[in-house]
C-alpha positions as CSV (number, residue, x, y, z in Angstrom):
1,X,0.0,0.0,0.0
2,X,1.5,3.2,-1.2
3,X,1.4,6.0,1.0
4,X,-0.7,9.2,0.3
5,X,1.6,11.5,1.9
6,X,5.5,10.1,0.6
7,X,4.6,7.5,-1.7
8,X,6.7,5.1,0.6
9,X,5.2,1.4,0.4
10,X,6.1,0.8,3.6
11,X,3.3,0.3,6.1
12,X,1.9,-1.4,9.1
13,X,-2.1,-2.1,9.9
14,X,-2.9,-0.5,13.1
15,X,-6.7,-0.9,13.3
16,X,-8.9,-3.3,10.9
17,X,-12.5,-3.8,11.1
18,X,-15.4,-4.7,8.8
19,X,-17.6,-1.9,7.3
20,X,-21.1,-4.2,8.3
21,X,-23.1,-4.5,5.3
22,X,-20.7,-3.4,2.2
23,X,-18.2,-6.5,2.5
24,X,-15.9,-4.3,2.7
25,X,-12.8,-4.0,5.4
26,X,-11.6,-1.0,6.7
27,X,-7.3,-0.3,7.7
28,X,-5.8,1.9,9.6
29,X,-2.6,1.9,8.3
30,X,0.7,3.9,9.6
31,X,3.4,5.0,7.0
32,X,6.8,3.4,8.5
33,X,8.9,6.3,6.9
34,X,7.1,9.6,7.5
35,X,4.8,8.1,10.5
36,X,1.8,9.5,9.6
37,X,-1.8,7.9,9.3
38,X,-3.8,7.2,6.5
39,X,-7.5,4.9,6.0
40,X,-8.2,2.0,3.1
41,X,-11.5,0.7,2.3
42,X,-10.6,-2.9,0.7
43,X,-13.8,-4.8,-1.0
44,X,-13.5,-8.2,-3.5
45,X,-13.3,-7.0,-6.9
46,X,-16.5,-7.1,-9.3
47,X,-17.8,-10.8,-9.8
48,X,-17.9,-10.2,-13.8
49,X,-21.1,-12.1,-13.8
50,X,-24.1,-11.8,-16.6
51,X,-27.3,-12.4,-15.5
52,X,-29.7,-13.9,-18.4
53,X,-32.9,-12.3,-18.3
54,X,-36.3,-14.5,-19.5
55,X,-36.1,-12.9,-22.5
56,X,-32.5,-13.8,-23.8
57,X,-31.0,-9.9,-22.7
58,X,-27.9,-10.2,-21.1
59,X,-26.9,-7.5,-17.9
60,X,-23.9,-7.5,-15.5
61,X,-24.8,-8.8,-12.1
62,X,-26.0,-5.9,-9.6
63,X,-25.6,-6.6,-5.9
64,X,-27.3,-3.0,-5.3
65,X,-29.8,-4.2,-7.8
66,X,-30.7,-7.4,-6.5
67,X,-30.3,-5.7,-2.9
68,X,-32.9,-3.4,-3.6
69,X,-35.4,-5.8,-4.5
70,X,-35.1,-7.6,-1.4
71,X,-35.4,-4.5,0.2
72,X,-38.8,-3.6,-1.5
73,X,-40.1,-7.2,-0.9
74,X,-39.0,-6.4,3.1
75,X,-40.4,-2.9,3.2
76,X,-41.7,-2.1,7.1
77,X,-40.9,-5.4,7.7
78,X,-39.6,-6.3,11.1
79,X,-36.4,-8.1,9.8
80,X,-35.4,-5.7,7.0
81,X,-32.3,-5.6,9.0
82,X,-31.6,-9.1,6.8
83,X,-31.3,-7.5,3.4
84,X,-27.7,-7.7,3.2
85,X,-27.3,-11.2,4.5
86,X,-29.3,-12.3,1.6
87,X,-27.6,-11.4,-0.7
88,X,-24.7,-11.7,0.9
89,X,-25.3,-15.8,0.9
90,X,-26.5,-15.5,-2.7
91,X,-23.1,-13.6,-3.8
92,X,-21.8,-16.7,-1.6
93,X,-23.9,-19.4,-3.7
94,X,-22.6,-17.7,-6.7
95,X,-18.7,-17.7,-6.2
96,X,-18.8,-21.3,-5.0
97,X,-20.4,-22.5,-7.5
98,X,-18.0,-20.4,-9.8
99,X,-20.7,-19.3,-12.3
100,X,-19.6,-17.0,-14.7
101,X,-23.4,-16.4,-15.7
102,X,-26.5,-17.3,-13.8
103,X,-30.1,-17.0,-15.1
104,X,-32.5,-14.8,-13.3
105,X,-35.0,-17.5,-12.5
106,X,-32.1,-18.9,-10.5
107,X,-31.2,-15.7,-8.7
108,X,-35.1,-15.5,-8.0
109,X,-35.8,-19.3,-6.7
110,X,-32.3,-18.4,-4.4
111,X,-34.0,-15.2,-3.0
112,X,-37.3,-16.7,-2.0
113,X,-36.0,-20.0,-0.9
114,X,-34.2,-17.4,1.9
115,X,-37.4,-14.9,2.1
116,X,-39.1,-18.1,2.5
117,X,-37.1,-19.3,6.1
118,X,-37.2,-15.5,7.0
119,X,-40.4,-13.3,6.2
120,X,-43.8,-15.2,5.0
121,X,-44.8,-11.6,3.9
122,X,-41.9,-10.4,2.2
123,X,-41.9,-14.2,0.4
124,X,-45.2,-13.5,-0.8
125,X,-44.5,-9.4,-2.1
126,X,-41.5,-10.9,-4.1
127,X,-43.1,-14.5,-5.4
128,X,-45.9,-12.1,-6.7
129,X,-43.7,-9.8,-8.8
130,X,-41.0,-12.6,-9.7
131,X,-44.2,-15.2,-10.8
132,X,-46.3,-12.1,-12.2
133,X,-49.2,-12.9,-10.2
134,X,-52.6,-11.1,-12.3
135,X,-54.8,-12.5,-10.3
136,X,-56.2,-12.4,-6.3
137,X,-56.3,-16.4,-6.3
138,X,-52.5,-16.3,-7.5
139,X,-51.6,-15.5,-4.2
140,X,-54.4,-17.7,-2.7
141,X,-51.9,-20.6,-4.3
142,X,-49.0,-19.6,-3.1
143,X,-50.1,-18.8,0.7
144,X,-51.0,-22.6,0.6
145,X,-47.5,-23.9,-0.3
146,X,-46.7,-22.1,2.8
């Protein structure tokens, strides 16, 4: 790590802790030449996946995307709290499995499996836009498979 202050690449960590949320790690670092202090933000770089939509379009994965959905689904919900867990464990799924691209019924099936074991209300608000429910007895279905 090159300091800001000299340029010297000598450093030592003096503080390290994890920014909650962001899966990121944040360092206190001191410069060993000129002594002074400086902070980095480290994060994993960018998966480089391509989600394939139902209609054949092709997008980069979006962990702000896909965490806003959740979010939407979890709306004055009392675990909304859990958003970033999600898809933290999905970005999990997804660099174990070393997919390069995924299909977006996939990345929808993960999200209410979890939804599922956490909110019966925030399954149902994101089965109904993910399955395109038109119709009153479309959720009636779905409450039963709960």
């Amino acid at each position: 790590m090159k300091c800001p202050f000299c340029g010297s690449q000598l450093s030592k960590v003096v503080d390290k802790r994890s920014v909650s949320g962001r899966g990121e790690i944040r360092r206190r670092r001191e410069c060993l030449k000129c002594e002074r202090r400086f902070t980095t933000y480290e994060a994993l770089a960018d998966l480089g996946i391509v989600v394939v939509k139902k209609d054949g379009r092709r997008e980069p994965f979006s962990e702000e995307k896909l965490r806003l959905g959740i979010l939407k689904a979890l709306e004055k919900r009392p675990r909304i709290d859990k958003a970033s867990s999600i898809v933290d464990k999905i970005e999990g799924r997804i660099r174990s499995k070393g997919l390069k691209e995924i299909p977006s019924q996939l990345l929808g099936k993960w999200v209410l499996s979890e939804l599922k074991k956490l909110d019966s209300i925030a399954y149902l608000r994101f089965a109904s836009v993910y399955r395109t429910f038109s119709d009153p007895r479309d959720f009636a279905k779905e409450l039963k498979t709960l």
